[in-house]
C-alpha positions in Angstrom: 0.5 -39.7 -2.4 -1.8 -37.4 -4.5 -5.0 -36.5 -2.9 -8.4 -35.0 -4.9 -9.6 -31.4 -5.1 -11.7 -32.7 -2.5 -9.2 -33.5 0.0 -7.4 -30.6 -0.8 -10.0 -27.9 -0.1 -10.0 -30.0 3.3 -6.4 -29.2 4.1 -7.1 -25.8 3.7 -10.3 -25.6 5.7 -8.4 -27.4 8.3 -5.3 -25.0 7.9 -5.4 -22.8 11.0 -3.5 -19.9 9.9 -4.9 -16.1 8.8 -3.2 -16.1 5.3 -2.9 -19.0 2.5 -1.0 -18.2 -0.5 -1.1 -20.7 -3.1 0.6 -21.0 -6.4 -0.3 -23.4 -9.4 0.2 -23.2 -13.0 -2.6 -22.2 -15.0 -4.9 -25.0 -15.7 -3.8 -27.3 -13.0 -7.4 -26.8 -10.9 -7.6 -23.6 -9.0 -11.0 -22.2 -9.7 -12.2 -25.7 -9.7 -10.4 -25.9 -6.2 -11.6 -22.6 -5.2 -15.5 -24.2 -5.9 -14.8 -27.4 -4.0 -13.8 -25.6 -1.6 -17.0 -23.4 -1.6 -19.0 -26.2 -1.2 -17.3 -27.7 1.4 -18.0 -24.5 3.5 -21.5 -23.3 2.4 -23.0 -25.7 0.0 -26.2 -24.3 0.0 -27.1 -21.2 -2.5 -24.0 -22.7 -5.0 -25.0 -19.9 -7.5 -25.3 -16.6 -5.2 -23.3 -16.3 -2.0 -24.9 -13.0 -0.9 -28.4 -14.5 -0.6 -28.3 -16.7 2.3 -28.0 -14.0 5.5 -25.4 -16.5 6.7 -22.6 -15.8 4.6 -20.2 -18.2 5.6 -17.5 -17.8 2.3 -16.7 -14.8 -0.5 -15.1 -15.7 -3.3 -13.2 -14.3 -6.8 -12.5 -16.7 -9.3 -13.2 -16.9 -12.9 -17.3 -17.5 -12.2 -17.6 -13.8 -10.8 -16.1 -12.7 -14.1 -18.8 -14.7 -15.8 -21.6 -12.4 -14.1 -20.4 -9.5 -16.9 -20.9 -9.9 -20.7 -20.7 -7.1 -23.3 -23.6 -6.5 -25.9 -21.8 -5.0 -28.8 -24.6 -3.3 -30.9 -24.0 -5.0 -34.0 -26.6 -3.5 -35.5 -25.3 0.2 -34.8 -22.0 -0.5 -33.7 -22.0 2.8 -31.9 -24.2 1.7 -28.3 -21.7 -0.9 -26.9 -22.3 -2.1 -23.0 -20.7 -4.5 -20.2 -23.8 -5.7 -18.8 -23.9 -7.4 -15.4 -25.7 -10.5 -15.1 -28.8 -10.0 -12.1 -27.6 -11.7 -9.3 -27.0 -10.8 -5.5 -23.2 -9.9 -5.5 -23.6 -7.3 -7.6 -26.8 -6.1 -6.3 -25.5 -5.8 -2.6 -22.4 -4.1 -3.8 -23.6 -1.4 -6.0 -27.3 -0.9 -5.2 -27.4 -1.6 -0.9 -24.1 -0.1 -0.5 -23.0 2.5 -3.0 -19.9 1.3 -4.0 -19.9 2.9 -7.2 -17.6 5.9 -6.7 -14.9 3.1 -4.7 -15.2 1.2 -7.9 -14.6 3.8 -10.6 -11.4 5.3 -8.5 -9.8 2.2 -7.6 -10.6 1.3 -11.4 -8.8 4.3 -12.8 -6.0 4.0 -10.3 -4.8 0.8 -11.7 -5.7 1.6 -15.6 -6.1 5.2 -16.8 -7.7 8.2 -15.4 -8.9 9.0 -18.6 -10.9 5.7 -19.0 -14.2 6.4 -17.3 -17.3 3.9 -16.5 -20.8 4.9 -16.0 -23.5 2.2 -14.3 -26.6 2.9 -15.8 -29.7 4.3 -14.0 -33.1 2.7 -14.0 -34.6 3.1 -17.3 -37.2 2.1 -20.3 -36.3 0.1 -23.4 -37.7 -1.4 -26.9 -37.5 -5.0 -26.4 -37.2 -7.3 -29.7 -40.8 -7.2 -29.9 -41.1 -3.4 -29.6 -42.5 -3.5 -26.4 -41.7 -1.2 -23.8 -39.3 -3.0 -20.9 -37.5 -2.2 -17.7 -33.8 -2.0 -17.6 -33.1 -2.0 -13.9 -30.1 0.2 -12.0 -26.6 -0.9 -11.9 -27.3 -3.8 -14.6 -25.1 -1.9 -17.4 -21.9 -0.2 -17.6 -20.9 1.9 -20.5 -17.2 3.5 -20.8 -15.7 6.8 -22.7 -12.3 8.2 -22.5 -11.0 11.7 -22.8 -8.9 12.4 -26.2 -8.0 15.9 -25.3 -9.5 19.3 -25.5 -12.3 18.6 -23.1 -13.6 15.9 -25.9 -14.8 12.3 -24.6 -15.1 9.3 -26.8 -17.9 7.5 -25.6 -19.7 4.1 -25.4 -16.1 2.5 -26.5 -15.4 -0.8 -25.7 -12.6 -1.6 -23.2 -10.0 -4.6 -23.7 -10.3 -7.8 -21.8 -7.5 -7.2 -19.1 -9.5 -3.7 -18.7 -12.8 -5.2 -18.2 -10.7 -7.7 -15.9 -9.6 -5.2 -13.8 -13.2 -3.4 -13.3 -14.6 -7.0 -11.9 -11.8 -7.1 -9.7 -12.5 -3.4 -8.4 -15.8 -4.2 -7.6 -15.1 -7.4 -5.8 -12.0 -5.7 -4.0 -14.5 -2.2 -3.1 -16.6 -4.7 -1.2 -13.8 -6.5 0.2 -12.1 -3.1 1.3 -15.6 -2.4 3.6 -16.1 -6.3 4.8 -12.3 -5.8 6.2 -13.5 -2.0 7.9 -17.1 -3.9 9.1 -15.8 -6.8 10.9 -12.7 -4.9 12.2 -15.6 -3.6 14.7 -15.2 -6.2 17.7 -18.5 -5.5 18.7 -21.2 -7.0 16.4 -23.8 -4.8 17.6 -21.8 -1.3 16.8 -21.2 -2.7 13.3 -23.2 -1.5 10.3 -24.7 -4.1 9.1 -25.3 -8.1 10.2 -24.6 -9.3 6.8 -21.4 -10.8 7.4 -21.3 -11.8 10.7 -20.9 -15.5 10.4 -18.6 -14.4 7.3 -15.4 -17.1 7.8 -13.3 -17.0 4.7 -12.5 -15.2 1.5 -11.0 -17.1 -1.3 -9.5 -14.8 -4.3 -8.4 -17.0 -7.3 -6.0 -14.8 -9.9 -7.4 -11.4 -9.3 -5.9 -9.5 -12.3 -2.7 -11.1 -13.7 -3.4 -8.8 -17.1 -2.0 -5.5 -15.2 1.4 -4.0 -16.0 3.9 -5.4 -13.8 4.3 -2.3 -12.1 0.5 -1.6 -11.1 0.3 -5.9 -10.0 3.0 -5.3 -7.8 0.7 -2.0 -6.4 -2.0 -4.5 -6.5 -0.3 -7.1 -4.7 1.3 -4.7 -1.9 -2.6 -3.1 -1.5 -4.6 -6.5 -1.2 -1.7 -7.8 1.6 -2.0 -4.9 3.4 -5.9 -5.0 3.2 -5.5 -8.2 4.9 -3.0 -7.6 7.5 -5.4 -4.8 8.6 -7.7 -7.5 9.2 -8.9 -7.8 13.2 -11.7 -10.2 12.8 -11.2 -14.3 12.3 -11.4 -13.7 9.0 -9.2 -16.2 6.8 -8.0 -15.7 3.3 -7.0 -18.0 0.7 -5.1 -16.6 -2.2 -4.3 -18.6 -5.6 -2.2 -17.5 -8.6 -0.8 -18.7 -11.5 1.4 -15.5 -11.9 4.7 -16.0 -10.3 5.5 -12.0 -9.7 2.3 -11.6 -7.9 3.2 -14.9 -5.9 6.5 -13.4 -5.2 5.4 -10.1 -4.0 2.6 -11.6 -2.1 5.0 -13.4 -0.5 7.9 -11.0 0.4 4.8 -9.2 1.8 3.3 -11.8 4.3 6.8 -12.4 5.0 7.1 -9.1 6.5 5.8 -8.4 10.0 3.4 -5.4 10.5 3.1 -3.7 13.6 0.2 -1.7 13.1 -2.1 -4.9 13.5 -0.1 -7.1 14.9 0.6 -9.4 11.9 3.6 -11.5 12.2 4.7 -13.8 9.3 3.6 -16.8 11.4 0.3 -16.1 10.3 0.8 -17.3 6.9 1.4 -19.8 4.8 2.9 -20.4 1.4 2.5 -23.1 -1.0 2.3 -24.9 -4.3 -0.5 -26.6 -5.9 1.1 -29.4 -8.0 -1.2 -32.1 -10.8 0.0 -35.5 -10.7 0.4 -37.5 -13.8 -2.8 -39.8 -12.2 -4.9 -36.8 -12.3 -4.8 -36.3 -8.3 -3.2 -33.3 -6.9 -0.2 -32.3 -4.0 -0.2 -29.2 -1.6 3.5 -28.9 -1.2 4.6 -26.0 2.1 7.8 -23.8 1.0 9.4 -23.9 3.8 12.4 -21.0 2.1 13.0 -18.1 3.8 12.1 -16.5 0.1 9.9 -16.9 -2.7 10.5 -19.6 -5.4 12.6 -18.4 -8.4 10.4 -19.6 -11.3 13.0 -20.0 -13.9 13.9 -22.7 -11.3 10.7 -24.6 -10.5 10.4 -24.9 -14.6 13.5 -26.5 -14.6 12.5 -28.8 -11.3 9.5 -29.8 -13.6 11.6 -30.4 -16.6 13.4 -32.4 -14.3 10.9 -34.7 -13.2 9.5 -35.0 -16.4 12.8 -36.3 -18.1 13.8 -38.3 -15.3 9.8 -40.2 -15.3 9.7 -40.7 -19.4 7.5 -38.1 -19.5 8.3 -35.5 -21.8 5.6 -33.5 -23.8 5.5 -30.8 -26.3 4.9 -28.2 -23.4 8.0 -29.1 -21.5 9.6 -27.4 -24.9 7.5 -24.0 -23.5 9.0 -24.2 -20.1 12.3 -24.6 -21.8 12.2 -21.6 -23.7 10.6 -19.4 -20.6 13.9 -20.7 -18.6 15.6 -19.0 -21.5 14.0 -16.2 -22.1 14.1 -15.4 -18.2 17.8 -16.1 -18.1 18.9 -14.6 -21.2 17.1 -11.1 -19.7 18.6 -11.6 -16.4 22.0 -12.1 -17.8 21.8 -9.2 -20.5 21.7 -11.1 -23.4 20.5 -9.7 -27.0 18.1 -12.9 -27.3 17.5 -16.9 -25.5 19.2 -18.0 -28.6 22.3 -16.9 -27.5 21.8 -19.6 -24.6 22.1 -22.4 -26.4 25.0 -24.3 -27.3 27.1 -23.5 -30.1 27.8 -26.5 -32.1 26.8 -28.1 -35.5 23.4 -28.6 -34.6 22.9 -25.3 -32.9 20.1 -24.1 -35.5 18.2 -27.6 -35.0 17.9 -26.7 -31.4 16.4 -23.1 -32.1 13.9 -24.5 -34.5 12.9 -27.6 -32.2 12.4 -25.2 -29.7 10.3 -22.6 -31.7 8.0 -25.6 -33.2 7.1 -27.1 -29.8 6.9 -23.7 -27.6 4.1 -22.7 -30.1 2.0 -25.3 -30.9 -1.3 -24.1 -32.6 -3.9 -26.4 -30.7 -3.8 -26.5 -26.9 -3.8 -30.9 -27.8 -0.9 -30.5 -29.2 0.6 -29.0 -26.6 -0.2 -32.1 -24.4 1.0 -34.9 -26.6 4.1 -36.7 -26.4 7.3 -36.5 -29.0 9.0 -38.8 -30.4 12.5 -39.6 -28.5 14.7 -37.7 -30.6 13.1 -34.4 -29.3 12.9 -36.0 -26.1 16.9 -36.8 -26.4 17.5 -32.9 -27.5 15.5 -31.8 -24.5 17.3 -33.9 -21.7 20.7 -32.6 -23.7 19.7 -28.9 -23.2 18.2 -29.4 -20.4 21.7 -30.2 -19.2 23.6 -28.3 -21.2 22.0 -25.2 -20.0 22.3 -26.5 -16.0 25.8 -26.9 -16.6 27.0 -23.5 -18.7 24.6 -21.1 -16.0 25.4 -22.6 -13.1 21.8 -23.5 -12.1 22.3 -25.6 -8.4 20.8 -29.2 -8.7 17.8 -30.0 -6.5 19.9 -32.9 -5.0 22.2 -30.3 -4.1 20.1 -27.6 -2.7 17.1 -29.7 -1.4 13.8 -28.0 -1.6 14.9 -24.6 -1.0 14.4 -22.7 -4.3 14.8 -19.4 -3.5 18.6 -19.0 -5.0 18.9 -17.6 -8.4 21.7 -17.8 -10.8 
């Protein structure tokens, strides 16, 4: 029976164990779940966490990207700027307790060395007006990169998963010293009181836009950050990125001796949205992660068997393709499907509904004769990989091909 975002942020409060790792496909509700569930801890201050000296919950999700927006200098193009929104995360971070330098290395570490940021000092402006105005400390941040021979191109603009990955250094600098604070037993010896009554930190997608190599690092540094964890502190991790799931997972999975972590003091699971709009928490109870090529066909699964095929069922067909096809050492997906007289209709079915130009598009249903060629490859494909049937292998997904 399908419960509400509601509910669900319940579960988790209610969840006794150190670690929850969580994954959902993008879209289905996480950083909706991850604001429920905010609310239902601390609903006072819904705006700024850090204000109220009675921190009860930290969170990353897709709001603390929202506190950075660039100002491109149209008029100059040559003065571009991520500026930070004024608000108490960033304030605490940066101006109370230096994390700049943390930022910038951890920054470069998992981008480019060469790629530099600079938060501004306090200084005076020209507003619209002309007038003479205050721009405070730590409310800009401007970026050059070295281009050889000692030369620095600055006040360039960095891409999107770059200025991802900067949020999530400064969000994971102050995480880093929470971890270190409250790993002091005694609250008086600690160096601040600010997170005392501190209870849970909830970190929805942190950087899914790295290389796979550096996510991996990413994903191996952030468990390890909270295995080191002493205090009652309790996480809550949610991804829509099935490698950093997997990691995440082989990681908790692993017992740590050095704090005493044990993979009993985790717990993995999926966040599914029902067709009625309500939501499931579903445990995985495997041994090992979830092969994804194999939850996409689980889902493809349920949709043919419930009538309710739509265009992006096509999309999760062609990532079951694309995934096999690579993991067998095949020149291209096509190659997959089957060879007969209407093997080019397949291909182009495929290619229309995988890349539908309007995200309503994606949502609507087809008409049964693409519904009839998806059960049939569906099937086909099952039958000529070898894929094992839920009904045969229960809920246990962690077998590949």
């Amino acid at each position: 029976m399908g419960q509400s975002l509601n509910e669900i942020a319940q579960i988790l409060r209610d969840t006794s164990k150190k670690v929850q790792l969580i994954y959902a496909f993008n879209g289905v509700g996480k950083t909706r779940l991850s604001r429920e569930f905010k609310e239902l801890i601390s609903p006072k201050n819904p705006d700024d966490e850090l204000e109220d000296t009675k921190m009860k919950i930290l969170y990353y999700n897709a709001f603390t990207e929202d506190l950075f927006y660039w100002d491109n200098d149209l008029d100059t193009d040559a003065n571009r700027k991520l500026k930070i929104q004024s608000n108490g995360f960033t304030d605490w971070v940066l101006k109370e307790q230096g994390q700049e330098r943390n930022i910038v290395t951890h920054f470069q570490h998992y981008t480019n060395d060469k790629l530099t940021p600079r938060f501004n000092e306090e200084y005076t402006a020209k507003d619209t007006n002309g007038k003479d105005i205050t721009v405070k400390a730590y409310s800009e941040i401007v970026f050059s990169v070295e281009s050889g021979n000692d030369e620095k191109i600055e006040n360039i603009k960095i891409s999107k998963g770059e200025e991802s990955c900067l949020i999530w250094c400064v969000f994971y600098s102050l995480l880093r010293q929470i971890v270190e604070i409250l790993n002091i037993s005694e609250p008086d010896e600690r160096e601040t009181e600010q997170f005392n009554d501190l209870k849970y930190i909830f970190i929805d997608d942190p950087v899914s836009s790295l290389d796979e190599n550096h996510l991996i690092e990413l994903a191996v540094n952030v468990a390890e950050l909270i295995k080191s964890s002493q205090s009652e502190l309790k996480f809550i991790i949610t991804t829509h990125n099935p490698l950093f799931y997997n990691v995440l997972y082989n990681e908790f999975n692993n017992a740590d001796n050095r704090y005493g972590y044990k993979p009993k003091h985790s717990i993995k699971r999926r966040l599914e949205k029902k067709n009625d709009g309500t939501y499931v928490l579903v445990e995985q109870t495997a041994d090992s992660p979830f092969s994804y090529h194999l939850f996409l066909l689980t889902e493809l699964e349920k949709a043919i068997k419930s009538s309710a095929i739509k265009k992006y069922h096509y999309n999760f067909l062609r990532q079951i393709l694309e995934k096999t096809s690579t993991f067998l050492g095949y020149t291209g997906w096509k190659e997959l499907l089957p060879h007969d007289a209407q093997e080019a209709y397949y291909n182009r079915i495929i290619n229309l509904c995988s890349h539908g130009k309007h995200s309503g598009e994606e949502t609507s249903l087809i008409d049964n004769n693409d519904k009839k060629v998806l059960t049939y490859l569906v099937d086909s494909i099952r039958t000529m990989c070898h894929f094992r049937s839920e009904q045969t292998k229960g809920i246990n997904e962690d077998e590949a091909i």
